[in-house]
C-alpha angles and dihedrals in degrees: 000000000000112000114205106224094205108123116257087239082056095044087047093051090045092049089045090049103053086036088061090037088047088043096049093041096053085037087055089045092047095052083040100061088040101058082046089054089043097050084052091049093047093047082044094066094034088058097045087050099050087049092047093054097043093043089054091050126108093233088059098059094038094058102043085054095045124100089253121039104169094052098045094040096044097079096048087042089057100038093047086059100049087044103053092031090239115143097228134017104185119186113189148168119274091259094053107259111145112242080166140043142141082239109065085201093071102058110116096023120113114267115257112219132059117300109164106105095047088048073063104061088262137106127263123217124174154130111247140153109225142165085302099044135265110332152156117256151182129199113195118165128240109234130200123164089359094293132102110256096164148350135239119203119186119187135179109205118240086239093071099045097050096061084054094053088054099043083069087048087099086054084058099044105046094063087038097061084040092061089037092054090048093049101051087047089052090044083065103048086056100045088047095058096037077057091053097045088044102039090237104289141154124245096248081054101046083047087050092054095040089054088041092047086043094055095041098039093056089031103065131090101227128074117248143195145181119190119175118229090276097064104255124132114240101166140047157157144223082241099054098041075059110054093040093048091224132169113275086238092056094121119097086014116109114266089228086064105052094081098258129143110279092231083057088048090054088050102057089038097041117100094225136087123250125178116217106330116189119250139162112212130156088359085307127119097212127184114222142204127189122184121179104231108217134189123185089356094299130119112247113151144018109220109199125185125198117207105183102218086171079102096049090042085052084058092037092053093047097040081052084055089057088041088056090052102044092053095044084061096045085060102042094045087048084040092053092039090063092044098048086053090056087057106048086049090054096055083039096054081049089263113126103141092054088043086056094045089050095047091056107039088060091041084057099048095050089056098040084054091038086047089045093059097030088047095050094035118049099169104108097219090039096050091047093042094055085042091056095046090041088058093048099040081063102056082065090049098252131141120238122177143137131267103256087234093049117132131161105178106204121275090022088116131012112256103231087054097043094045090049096049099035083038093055100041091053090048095044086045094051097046091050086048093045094058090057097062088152090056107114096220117037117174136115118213122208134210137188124184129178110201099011136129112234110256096002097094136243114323098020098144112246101136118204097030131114107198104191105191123194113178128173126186092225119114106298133225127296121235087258078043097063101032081059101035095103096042108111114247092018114120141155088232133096094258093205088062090061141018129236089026116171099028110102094059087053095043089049087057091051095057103042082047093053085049088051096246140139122234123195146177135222120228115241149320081089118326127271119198111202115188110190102195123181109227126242094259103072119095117272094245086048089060087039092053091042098052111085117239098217111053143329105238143056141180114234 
């Protein structure tokens, strides 16, 4: 297959071109045809009306019903025609026969053309070529009595119609080259601004680049989006439709109207530039990315990218779980070791009863607190989770314990879910405890309720809900405090003594947000977090109904 490489912009002007060149010529041909048809009509009807009026004449009718016809119809015949510029005036015998012509040679011969309308009584209008040529021509009769005694024929030759026809052909023209210079100029506007629009490609390149943006765009890994200035979305992906969890026919609809947050939708409208901004959207924690395209300065396009981190949460929320573990360990095996060496100092000091009695009361009373949290949770990750923040809390000196009515039955809450939220309010509890060193009473009690109405108490019926409760007794949250706990990157903390500040409390929002819960804070004396969560098991149009449509969080 041969591929022009002409430019499109070229291929459009030179189809323009030959289209307005096919248009005026056929324009000049049609006018010109019908000037041509109009000049025959209008020799038609001169001729018509020079045979009328000889034929109505007295002279006429005298010299057809003479003796002799020809020569007294010869003269009028001759001077008719020099006087009305026709080229034949012919006067003849009802049956046809010449007794006039402009060729002396013809009289008496039989008229050639049709007659017998006017044989009839009737007129005869036609185009013939006869002895003289091709010509226009008309047949009347001449009456007398009410009866035909002769016939008149006038005719104009073709030969002198046609000159006067061209001599009008500038009158065509003229307007012709000016719409074909109009046309042409309008041909390459349009072909300079289909060359700007195209760069100047060719259409096996545009095809190239289609086939190319078709493959990348559905290949990547990321979502993508592209929304114009109004809002409506021009651009996407088989990702994106994904993560968003869009309709399939997305594409040409306003983003407002697709049923996502109202912070996402000013994203992918704004005319700024964000970096992976956090965002929870169809049960996913996305990262997105939004970059104003401009040309010329001027704000065409708004480019969005989609990164999916549900997966690295997944492996957040399980290495916390080790974490958990592992620090639960540390602190018990410190905690041991300490432990172990009163003993040893006891047999040593001679002591061994009271090393035994020792030995075993702390040996009682770590069971009795394991058994506590093992007994009321029975969720695996969330028991180990609240063992291991119990055992570090008390290296700072905190105390850390469960509320005596909290129960989790097992499969209540997913575990990821549970361990991230749970995770991130005990260490947000701790760290607030541990800079009040000077506070006289420094613990966090925790609750966890299934089927249970928040601040109600234990048993309240309210079937299908989770209420996690963590509650300190530090210095609590202002009223600026509570209104920004949940900002990412806002913390109470000096943010150049630690890194990551102001992340748990945000990450806690996005998932209760993904489960289709509320979270919400208590103002001071010290801070209570309470998360209502509906389990897995309600319906799907009962945790849309109890998720609330205008935010996720309040401030008690």
């Amino acid at each position: 297959m041969i591929v022009s490489s002409r430019s499109v912009a070229a291929r459009v002007l030179a189809i323009q071109v030959v289209v307005a060149a096919l248009v005026v010529g056929l324009s000049v041909l049609l006018a010109y045809r019908q000037a041509d048809r109009r000049a025959e009509e209008v020799a038609a009807g001169k001729v018509t009306d020079i045979a009328r009026t000889l034929a109505a004449t007295a002279d006429a009718s005298d010299g057809l019903t003479s003796a002799d016809p020809a020569g007294a119809l010869g003269a009028l015949a001759e001077r008719e025609r020099t006087r009305t510029g026709t080229d034949f005036v012919v006067i003849m015998s009802p049956d046809g026969t010449r007794f006039t012509h402009p060729n002396p040679a013809l009289v008496g011969g039989r008229y050639a053309g049709s007659i017998a309308a006017a044989q009839a009584g009737g007129v005869v209008v036609e185009q013939y070529a006869g002895s003289l040529g091709p010509s226009t021509r008309a047949v009347v009769p001449v009456m007398a009595s009410g009866r035909v005694i002769g016939l008149v024929a006038v005719g104009l030759l073709r030969s002198r119609v046609g000159p006067q026809v061209r001599t009008i052909l500038p009158e065509l023209l003229l307007p012709g080259l000016a719409a074909g210079f109009l046309s042409g100029g309008g041909a390459w506007l349009v072909a300079r601004r289909v060359r700007r629009d195209t760069l100047g490609l060719n259409a096996r390149e545009l095809s190239r680049m289609h086939e190319h943006h078709d493959a990348l765009l559905h290949a990547v890994r990321e979502g993508l989006l592209i929304v114009d200035p109004e809002g409506t979305l021009e651009v996407i992906n088989d990702e994106a439709t994904r993560l968003l969890g869009i309709p399939p026919d997305a594409l040409g609809r306003r983003i407002a109207d697709l049923g996502l947050p109202e912070s996402l939708v000013e994203l992918m409208t704004g005319p700024g530039q964000h970096a992976d901004v956090a965002h929870a959207s169809s049960g996913r924690v996305l990262l997105v990315s939004a970059n104003a395209v401009r040309r010329g300065g001027r704000h065409v396009a708004t480019l969005t990218t989609l990164r999916d981190r549900t997966e690295l949460e997944e492996l957040t929320g399980q290495l916390g779980v080790a974490t958990s573990l592992a620090d639960a360990l540390h602190a018990q095996t410190h905690e041991a070791a300490n432990r172990l060496h009163s003993v040893i100092t006891l047999v040593e000091m001679g002591q061994p009863e009271r090393a035994v009695e020792f030995a075993t009361e702390e040996l009682q009373a770590t069971q009795r607190h394991r058994d506590t949290i093992l007994g009321a949770i029975e969720e695996p990750a969330l028991a180990a989770l609240l063992l291991g923040e119990a055992a570090k809390a008390a290296e700072f000196g905190i105390d850390l314990r469960l509320d005596p009515e909290a129960h989790l039955p097992a499969g209540v809450l997913p575990p990821r879910e549970g361990v991230t939220i749970l995770g991130n309010l005990l260490d947000n509890a701790i760290e607030s405890l541990r800079c009040c060193p000077a506070q006289e009473e420094r613990s966090i009690i925790v609750d966890v309720q299934a089927d249970a109405q928040p601040g109600l108490g234990a048993g309240t019926a309210a079937p299908g809900y989770v209420v996690l409760t963590v509650a300190d007794t530090g210095t609590g949250l202002t009223d600026e405090g509570a209104r920004r706990a949940f900002e990412r990157g806002w913390s109470t903390k000096d943010s150049s003594t630690a890194a990551g500040r102001g992340i748990g409390l945000a990450i806690v929002q996005q998932s209760v947000h993904i489960l289709g819960g509320t979270v919400t804070v208590s103002p001071p004396p010290g801070a209570t977090f309470t998360v209502r969560l509906p389990q897995p098991s309600m319906a799907p149009g009962d945790r849309l109904a109890a998720a609330p449509t205008d935010a996720v969080t309040t401030h008690g």
